[in-house]
VOMIBA-638977 format. One record per atom (N, C-alpha, C): residue in three letters; x, y, z. Coordinates in steps of 0.05 Angstrom, whole numbers, padded with zeros to 5 digits, always signed. Example, Ala and Ser with C-alpha at 12.3 -4.5 7.8 and 13.67 -1.06 7.14 Angstrom:
<pts>
Ala+00264-00114+00156 Ala+00246-00090+00156 Ala+00264-00066+00156 Ser+00257-00045+00142 Ser+00273-00021+00143 Ser+00258+00001+00157 
</pts>
This chain:
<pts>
Unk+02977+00920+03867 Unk+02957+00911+03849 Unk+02968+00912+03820 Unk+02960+00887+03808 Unk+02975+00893+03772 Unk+02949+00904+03758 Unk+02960+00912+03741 Unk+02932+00915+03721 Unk+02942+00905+03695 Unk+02916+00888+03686 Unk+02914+00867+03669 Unk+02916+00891+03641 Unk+02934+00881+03626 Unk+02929+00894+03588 Unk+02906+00893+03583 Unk+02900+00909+03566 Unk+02869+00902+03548 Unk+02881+00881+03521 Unk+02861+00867+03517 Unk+02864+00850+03494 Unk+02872+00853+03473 Unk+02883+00846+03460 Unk+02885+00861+03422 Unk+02865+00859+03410 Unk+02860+00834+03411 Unk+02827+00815+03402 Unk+02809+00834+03407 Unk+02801+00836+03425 Unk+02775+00849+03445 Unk+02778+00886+03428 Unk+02810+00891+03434 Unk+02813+00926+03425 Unk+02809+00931+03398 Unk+02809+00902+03384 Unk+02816+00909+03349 Unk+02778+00905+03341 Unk+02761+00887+03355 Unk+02738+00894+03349 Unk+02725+00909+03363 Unk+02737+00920+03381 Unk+02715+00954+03389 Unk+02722+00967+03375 Unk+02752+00971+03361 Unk+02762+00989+03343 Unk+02740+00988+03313 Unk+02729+00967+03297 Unk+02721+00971+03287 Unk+02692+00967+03280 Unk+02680+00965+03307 Unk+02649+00967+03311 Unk+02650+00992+03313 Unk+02665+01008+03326 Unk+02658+01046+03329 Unk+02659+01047+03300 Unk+02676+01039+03290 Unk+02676+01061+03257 Unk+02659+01050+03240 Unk+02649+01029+03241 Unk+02633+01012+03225 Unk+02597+01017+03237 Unk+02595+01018+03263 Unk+02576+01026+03277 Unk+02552+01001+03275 Unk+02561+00975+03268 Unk+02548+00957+03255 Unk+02560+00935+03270 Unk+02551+00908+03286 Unk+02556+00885+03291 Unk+02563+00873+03272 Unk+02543+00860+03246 Unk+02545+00847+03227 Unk+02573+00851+03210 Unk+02569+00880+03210 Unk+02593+00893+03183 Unk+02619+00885+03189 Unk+02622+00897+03219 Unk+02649+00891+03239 Unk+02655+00862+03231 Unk+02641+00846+03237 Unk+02638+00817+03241 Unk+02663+00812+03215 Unk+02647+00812+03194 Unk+02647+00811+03172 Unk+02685+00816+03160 Unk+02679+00845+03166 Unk+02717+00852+03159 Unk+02731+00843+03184 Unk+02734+00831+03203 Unk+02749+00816+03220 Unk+02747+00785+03210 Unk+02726+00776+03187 Unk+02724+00748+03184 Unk+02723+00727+03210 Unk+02701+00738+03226 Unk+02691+00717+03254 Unk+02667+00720+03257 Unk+02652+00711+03261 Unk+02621+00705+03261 Unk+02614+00727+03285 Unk+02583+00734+03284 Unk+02580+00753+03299 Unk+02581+00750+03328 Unk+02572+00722+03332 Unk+02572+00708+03364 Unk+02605+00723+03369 Unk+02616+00711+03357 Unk+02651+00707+03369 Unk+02659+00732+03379 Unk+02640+00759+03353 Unk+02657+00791+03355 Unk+02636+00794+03376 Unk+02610+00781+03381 Unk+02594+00800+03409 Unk+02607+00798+03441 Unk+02624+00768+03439 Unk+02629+00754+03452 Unk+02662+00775+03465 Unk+02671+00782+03449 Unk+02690+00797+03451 Unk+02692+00823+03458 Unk+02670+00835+03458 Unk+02656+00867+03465 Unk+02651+00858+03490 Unk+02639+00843+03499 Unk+02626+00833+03518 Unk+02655+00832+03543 Unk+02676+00818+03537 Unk+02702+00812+03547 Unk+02701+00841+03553 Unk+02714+00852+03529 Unk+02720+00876+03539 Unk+02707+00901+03560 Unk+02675+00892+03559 Unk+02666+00913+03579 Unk+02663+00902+03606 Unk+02669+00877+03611 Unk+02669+00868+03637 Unk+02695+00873+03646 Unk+02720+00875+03634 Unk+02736+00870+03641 Unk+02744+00905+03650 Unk+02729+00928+03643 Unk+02736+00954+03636 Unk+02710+00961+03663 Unk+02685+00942+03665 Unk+02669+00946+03682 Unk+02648+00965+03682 Unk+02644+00975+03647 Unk+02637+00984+03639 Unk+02625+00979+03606 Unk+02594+01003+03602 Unk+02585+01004+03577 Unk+02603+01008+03556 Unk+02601+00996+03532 Unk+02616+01019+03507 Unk+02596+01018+03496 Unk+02574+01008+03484 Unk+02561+01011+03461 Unk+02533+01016+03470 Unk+02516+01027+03460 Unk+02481+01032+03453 Unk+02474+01020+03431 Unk+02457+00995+03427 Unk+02444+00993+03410 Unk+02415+01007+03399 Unk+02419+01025+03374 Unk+02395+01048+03367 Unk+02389+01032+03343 Unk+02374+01038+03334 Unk+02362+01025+03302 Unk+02369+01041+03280 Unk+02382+01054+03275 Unk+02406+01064+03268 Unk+02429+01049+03259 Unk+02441+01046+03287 Unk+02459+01026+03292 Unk+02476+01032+03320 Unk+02494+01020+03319 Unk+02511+01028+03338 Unk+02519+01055+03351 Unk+02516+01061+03375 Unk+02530+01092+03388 Unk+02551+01086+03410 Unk+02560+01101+03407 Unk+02588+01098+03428 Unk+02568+01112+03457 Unk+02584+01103+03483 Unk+02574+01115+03505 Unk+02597+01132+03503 Unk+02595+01152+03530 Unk+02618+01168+03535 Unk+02643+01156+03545 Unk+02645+01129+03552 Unk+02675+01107+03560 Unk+02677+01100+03534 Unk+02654+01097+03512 Unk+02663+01086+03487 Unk+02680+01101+03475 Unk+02673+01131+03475 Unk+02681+01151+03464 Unk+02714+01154+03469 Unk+02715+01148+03495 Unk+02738+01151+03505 Unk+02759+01129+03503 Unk+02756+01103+03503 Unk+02760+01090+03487 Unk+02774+01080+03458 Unk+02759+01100+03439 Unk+02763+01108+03415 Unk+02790+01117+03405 Unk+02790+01142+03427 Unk+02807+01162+03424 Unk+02835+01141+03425 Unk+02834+01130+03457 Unk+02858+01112+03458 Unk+02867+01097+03441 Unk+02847+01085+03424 Unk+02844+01068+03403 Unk+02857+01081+03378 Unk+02858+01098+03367 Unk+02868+01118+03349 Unk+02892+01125+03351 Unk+02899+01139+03378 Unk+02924+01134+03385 Unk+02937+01121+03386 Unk+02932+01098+03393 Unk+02954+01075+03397 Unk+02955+01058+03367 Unk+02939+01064+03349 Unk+02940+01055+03318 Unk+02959+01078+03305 Unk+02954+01099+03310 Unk+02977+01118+03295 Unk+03008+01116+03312 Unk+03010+01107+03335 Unk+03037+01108+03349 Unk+03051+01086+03336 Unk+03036+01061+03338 Unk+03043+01038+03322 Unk+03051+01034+03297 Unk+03039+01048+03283 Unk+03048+01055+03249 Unk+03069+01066+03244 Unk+03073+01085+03270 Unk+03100+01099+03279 Unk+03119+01087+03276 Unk+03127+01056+03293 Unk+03134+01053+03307 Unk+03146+01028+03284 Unk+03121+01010+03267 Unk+03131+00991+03254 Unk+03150+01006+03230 Unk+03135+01030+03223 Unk+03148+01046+03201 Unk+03185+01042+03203 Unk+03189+01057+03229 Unk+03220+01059+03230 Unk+03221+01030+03234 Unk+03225+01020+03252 Unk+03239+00990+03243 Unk+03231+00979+03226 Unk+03229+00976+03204 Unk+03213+00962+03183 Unk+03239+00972+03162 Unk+03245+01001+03169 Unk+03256+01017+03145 Unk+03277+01026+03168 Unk+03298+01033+03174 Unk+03311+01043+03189 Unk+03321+01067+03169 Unk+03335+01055+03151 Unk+03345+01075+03126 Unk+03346+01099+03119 Unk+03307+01098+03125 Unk+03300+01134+03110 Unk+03279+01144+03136 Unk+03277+01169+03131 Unk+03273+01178+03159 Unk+03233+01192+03145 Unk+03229+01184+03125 Unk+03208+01191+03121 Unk+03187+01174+03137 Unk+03166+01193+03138 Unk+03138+01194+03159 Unk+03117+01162+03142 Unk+03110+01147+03169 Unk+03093+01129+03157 Unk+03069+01137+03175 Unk+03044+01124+03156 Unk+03016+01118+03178 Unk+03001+01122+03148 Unk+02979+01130+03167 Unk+02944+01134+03151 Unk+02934+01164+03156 Unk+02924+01182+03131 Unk+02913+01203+03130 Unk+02891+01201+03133 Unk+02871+01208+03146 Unk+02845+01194+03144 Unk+02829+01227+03146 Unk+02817+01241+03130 Unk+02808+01268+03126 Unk+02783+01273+03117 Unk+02766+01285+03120 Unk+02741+01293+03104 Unk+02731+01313+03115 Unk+02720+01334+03095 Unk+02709+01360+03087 Unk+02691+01352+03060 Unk+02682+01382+03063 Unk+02659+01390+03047 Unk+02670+01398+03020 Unk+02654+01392+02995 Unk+02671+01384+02968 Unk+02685+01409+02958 Unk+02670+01434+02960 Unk+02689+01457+02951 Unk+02718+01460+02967 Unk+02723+01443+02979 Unk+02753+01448+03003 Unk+02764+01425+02998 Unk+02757+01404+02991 Unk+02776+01380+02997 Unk+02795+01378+02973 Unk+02777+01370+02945 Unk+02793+01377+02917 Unk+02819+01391+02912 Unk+02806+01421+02915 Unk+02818+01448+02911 Unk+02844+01458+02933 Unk+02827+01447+02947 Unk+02852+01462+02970 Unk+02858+01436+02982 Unk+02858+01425+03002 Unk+02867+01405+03025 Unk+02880+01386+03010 Unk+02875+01373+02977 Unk+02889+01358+02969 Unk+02919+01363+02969 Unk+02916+01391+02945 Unk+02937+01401+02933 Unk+02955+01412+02959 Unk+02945+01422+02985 Unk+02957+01425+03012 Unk+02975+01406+03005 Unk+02968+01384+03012 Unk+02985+01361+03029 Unk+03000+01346+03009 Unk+03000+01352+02976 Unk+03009+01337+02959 Unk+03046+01340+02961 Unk+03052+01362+02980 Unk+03087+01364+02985 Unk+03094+01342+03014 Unk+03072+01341+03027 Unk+03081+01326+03043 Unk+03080+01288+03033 Unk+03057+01289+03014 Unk+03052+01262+03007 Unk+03074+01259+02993 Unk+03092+01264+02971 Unk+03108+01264+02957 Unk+03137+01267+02966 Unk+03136+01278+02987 Unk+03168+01276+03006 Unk+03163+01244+03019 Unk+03128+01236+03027 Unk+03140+01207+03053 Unk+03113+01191+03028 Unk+03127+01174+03013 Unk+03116+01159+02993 Unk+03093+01142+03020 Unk+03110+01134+03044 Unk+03092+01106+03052 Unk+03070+01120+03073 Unk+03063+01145+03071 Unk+03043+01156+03067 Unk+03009+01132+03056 Unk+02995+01140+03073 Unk+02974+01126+03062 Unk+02954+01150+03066 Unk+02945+01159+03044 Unk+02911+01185+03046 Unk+02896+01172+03040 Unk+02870+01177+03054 Unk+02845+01172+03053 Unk+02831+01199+03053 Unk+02819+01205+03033 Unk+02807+01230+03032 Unk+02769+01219+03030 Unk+02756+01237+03041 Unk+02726+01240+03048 Unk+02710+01267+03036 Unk+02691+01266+03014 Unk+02678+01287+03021 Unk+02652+01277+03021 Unk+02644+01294+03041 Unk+02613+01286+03050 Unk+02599+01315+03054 Unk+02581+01322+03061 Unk+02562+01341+03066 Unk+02570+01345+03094 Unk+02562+01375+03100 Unk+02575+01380+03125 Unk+02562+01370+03146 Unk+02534+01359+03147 Unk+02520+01344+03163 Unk+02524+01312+03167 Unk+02543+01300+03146 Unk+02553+01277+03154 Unk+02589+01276+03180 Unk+02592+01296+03171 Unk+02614+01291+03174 Unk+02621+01292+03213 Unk+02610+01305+03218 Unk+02606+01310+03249 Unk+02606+01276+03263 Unk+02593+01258+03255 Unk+02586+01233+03264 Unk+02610+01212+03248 Unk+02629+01221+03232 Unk+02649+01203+03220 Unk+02663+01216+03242 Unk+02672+01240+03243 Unk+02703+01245+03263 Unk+02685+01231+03292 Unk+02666+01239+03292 Unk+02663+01225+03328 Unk+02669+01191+03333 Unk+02661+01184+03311 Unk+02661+01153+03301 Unk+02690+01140+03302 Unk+02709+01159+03290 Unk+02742+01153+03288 Unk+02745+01146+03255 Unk+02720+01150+03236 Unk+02721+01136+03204 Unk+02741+01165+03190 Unk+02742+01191+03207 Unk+02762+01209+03200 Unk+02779+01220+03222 Unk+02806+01228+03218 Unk+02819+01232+03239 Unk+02814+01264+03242 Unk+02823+01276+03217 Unk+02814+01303+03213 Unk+02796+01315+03201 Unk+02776+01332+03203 Unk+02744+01352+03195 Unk+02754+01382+03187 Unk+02747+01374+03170 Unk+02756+01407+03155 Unk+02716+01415+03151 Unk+02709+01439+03167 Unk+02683+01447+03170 Unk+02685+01485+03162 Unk+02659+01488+03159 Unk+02656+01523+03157 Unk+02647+01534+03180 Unk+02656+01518+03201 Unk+02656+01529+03230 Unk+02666+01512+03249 Unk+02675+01539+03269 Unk+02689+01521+03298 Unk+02671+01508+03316 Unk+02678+01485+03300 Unk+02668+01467+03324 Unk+02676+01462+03353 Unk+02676+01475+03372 Unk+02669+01483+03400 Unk+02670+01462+03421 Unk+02690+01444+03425 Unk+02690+01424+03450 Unk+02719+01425+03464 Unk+02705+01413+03480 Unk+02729+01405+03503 Unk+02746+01389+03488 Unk+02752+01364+03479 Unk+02767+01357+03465 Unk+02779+01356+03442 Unk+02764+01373+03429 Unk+02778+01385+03405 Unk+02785+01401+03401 Unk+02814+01404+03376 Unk+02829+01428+03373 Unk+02819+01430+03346 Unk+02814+01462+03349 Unk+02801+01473+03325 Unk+02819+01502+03314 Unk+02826+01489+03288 Unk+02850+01514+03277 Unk+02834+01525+03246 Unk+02839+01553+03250 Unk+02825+01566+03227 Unk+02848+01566+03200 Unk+02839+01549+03175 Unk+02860+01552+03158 Unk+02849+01566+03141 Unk+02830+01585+03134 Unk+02825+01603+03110 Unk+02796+01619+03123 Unk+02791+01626+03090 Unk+02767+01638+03083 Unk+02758+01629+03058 Unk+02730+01624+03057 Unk+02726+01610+03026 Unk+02697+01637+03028 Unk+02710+01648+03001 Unk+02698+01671+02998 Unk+02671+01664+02967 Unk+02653+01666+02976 Unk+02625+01659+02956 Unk+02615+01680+02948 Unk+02612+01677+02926 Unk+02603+01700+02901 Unk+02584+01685+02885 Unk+02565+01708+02874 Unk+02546+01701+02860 Unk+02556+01701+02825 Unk+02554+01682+02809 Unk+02560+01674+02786 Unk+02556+01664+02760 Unk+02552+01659+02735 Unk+02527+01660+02719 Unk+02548+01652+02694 Unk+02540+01641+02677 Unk+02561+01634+02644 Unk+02557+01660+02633 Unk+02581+01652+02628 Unk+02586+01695+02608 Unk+02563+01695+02591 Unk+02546+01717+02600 Unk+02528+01732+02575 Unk+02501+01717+02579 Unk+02501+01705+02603 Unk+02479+01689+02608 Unk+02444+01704+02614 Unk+02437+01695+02596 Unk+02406+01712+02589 Unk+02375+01701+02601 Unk+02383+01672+02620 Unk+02359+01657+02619 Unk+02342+01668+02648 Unk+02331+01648+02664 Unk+02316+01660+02684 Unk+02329+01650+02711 Unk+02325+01668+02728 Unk+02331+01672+02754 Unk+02338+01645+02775 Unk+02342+01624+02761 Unk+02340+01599+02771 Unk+02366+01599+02785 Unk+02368+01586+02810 Unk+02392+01583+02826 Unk+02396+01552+02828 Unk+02429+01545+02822 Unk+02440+01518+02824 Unk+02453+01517+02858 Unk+02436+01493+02867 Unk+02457+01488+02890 Unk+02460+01450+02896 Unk+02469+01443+02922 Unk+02479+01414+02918 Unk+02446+01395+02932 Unk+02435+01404+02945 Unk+02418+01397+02959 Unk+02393+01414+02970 Unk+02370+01401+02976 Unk+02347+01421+03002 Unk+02361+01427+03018 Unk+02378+01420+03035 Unk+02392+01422+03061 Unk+02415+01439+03052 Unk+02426+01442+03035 Unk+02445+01467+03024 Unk+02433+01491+03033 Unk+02448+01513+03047 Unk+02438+01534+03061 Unk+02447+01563+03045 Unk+02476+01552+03031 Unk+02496+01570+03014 Unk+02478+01604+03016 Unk+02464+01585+02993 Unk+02454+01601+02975 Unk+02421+01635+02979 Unk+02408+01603+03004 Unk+02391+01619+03013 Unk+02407+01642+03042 Unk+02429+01633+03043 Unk+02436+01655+03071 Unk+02451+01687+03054 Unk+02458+01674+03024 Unk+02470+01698+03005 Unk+02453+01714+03000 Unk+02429+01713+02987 Unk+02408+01722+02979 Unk+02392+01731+03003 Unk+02388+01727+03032 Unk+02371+01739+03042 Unk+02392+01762+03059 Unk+02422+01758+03056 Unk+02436+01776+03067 Unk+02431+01806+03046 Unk+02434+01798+03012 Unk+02424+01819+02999 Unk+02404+01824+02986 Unk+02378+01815+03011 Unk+02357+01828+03007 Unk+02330+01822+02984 Unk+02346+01798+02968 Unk+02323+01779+02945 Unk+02308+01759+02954 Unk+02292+01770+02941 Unk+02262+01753+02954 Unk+02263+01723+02945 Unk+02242+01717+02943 Unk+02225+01687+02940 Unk+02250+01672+02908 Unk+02260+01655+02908 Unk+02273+01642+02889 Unk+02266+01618+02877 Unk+02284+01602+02851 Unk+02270+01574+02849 Unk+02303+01567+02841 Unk+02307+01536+02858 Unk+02330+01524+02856 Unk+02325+01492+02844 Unk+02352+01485+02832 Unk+02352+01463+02821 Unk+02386+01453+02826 Unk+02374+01427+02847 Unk+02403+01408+02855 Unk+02418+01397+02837 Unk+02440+01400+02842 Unk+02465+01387+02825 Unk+02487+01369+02839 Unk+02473+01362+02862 Unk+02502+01348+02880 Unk+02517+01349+02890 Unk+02539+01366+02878 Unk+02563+01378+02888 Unk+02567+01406+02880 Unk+02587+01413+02888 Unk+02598+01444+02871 Unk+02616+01434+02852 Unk+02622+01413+02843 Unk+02635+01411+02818 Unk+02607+01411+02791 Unk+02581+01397+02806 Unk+02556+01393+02788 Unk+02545+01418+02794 Unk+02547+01440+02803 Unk+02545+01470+02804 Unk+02559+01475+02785 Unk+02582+01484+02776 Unk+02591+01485+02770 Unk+02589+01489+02734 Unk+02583+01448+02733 Unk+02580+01452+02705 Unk+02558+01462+02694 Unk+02533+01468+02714 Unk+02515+01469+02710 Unk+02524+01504+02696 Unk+02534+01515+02718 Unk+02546+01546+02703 Unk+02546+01546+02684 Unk+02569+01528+02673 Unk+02589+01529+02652 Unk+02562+01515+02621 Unk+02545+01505+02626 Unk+02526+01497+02605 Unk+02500+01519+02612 Unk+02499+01535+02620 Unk+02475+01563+02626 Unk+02452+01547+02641 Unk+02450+01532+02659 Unk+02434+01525+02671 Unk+02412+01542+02690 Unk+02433+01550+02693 Unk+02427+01571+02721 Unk+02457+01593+02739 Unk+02446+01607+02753 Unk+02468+01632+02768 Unk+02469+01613+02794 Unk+02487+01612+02800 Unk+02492+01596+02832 Unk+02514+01616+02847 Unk+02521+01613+02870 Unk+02531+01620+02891 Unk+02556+01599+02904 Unk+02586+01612+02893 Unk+02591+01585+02894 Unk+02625+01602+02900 Unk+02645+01579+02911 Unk+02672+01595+02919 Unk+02682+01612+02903 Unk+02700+01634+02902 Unk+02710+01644+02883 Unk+02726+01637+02873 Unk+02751+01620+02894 Unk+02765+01607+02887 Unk+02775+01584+02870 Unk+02749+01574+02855 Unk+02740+01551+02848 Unk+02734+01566+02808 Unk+02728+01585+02811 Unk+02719+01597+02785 Unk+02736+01613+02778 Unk+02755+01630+02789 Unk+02767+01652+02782 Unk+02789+01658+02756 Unk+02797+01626+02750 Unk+02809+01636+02720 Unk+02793+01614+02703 Unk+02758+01619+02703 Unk+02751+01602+02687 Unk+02736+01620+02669 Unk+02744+01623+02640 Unk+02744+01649+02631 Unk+02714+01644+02615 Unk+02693+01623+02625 Unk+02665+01620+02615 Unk+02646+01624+02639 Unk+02658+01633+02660 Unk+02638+01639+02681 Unk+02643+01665+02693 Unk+02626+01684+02693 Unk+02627+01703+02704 Unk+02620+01719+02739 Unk+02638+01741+02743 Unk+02621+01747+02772 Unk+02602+01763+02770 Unk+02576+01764+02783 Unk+02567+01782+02787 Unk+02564+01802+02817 Unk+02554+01824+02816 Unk+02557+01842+02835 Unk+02583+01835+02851 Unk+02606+01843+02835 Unk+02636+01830+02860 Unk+02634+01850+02887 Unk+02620+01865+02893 Unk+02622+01876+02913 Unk+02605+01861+02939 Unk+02588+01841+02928 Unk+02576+01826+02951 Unk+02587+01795+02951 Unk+02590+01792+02980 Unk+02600+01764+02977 Unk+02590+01753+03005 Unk+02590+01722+03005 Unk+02581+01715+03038 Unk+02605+01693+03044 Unk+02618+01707+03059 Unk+02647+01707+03062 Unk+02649+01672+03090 Unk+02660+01654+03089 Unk+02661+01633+03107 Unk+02679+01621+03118 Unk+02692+01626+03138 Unk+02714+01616+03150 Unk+02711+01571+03150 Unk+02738+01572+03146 Unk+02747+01543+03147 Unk+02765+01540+03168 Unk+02754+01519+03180 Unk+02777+01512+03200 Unk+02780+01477+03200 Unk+02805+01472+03208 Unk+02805+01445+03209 Unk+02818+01435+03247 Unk+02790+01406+03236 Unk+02791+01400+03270 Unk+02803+01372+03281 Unk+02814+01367+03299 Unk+02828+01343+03308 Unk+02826+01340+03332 Unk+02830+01319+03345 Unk+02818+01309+03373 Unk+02843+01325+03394 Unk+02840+01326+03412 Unk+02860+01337+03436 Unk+02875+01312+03445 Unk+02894+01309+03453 Unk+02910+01284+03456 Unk+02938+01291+03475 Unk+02945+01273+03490 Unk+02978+01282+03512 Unk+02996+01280+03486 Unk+02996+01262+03470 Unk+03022+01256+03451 Unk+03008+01254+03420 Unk+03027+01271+03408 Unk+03023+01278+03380 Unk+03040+01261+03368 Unk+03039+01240+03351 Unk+03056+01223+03330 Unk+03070+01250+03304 Unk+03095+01238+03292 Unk+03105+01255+03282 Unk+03088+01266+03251 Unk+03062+01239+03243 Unk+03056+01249+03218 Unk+03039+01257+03229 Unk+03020+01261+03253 Unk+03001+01288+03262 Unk+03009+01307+03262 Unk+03031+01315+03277 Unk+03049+01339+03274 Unk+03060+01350+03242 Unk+03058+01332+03225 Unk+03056+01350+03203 Unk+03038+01356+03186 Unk+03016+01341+03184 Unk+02987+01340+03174 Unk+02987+01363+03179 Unk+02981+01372+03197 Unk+02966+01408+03218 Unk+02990+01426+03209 Unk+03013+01417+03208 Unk+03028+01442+03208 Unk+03030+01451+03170 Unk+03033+01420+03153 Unk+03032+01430+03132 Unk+03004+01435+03118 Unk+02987+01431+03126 Unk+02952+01445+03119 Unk+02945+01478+03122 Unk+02969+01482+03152 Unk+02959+01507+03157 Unk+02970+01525+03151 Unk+02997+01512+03131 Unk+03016+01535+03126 Unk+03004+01535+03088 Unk+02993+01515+03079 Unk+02998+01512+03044 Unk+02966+01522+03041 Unk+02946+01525+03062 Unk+02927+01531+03047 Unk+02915+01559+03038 Unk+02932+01572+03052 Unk+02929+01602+03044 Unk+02940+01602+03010 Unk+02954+01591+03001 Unk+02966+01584+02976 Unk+02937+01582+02953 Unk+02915+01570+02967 Unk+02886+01571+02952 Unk+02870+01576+02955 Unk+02869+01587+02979 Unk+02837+01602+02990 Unk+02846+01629+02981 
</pts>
């Protein structure tokens, strides 16, 4: 029995209806009308004999063949990049592809950039794409394939993923030197938990908060007496207008960063993970 290739056509728009999660959108950045890209999904699941997609009102969901799918899909885009890299360049032996990464804003800036800035700077044809999103988006980009790697404040726990601990991001409570006003707490969102899991660990009651977006808009908010927030240490520690308070309490959060499970590792996966996990102790 032979078995037929899968399409490029057919693979390159499932490839980007998963990450897009959108008919129209897909449509759109392939420049073919939507008939032509439905028409092509369609190929492909008869030919596979199988679902890939759920339409939700939302948008698009992968089934579990979609999912799997995906993965292949990713792979065989980073082997390729591999692959045109050296023959393209025979010359120099530096690493080609796409970084594709997102974490939560106090980690990506501070640490994960400045991580990887030795490896970006040894293989110029390097391409990063950096993400920060809230830690509730980000779960549905890596499943999606819109990130290759999730840097989270917890192990995320599956069968197919490898989950490596690269720090501790240690949170302290913090305030502008000499700061006199009222009890008000800065954090990024309602759904920000930071702050309320600090405070009921030591024992303070009822509070009143005011959003700022990020921990960099935390931050300034410090730095202009807005309010005391709860925020990395690592992020404040030689900023000689913001102060710690009580340094003996802190609500201490492990970081780990996560990547799919796979038979074959490309050579710039293999250094992504190895140089993240060795440079980030350098800032946590």
């Amino acid at each position: 029995m032979i078995n037929m290739s899968l399409n490029s056509a057919n693979l390159d728009a499932f490839y980007i209806c998963a990450q897009l999660k959108h008919f129209t959108h897909a449509a759109e950045r392939l420049y073919i009308s939507q008939s032509a890209l439905s028409q092509r999904i369609k190929n492909l699941e008869a030919q596979l004999k199988t679902t890939l997609f759920i339409r939700e009102r939302s948008g698009l969901k992968l089934t579990e063949h979609g999912e799997e799918l995906l993965r292949y899909c990713q792979v065989k885009d980073q082997l390729e990049s591999q692959l045109i890299g050296k023959i393209k360049d025979i010359s120099t032996s530096s690493l080609v592809g796409t970084i594709k990464i997102g974490g939560f804003s106090s980690i990506m800036r501070s640490v994960i950039l400045p991580s990887l800035e030795p490896l970006l700077r040894e293989n110029p044809r390097i391409t990063l794409k950096i993400f920060t999103r809230e830690l509730y988006e980000l779960r549905s980009m890596f499943k999606s394939g819109e990130i290759d790697y999730m840097v989270l404040d917890q192990n995320l726990k599956s069968d197919n993923v490898i989950s490596k601990k690269i720090g501790e991001e240690i949170n302290v409570l913090a305030q502008k030197k000499n700061y006199k006003g009222p009890n008000i707490y800065l954090d990024h969102d309602e759904k920000d938990k930071t702050t309320i899991k600090y405070l009921n660990k030591h024992s303070t009651k009822s509070i009143e908060r005011q959003y700022l977006d990020d921990i960099y808009g935390i931050i300034d908010g410090l730095r202009l007496g807005i309010g005391k927030a709860i925020v990395p240490k690592h992020l404040i520690h030689n900023d000689n207008n913001i102060e710690i308070l009580v340094s003996k309490y802190s609500y201490n959060v492990d970081v780990f960063l996560h990547h799919y499970s796979q038979s074959y590792y490309s050579e710039l996966q293999q250094a992504v993970v190895k140089t993240i996990q060795t440079n980030t102790k350098k800032y946590l």
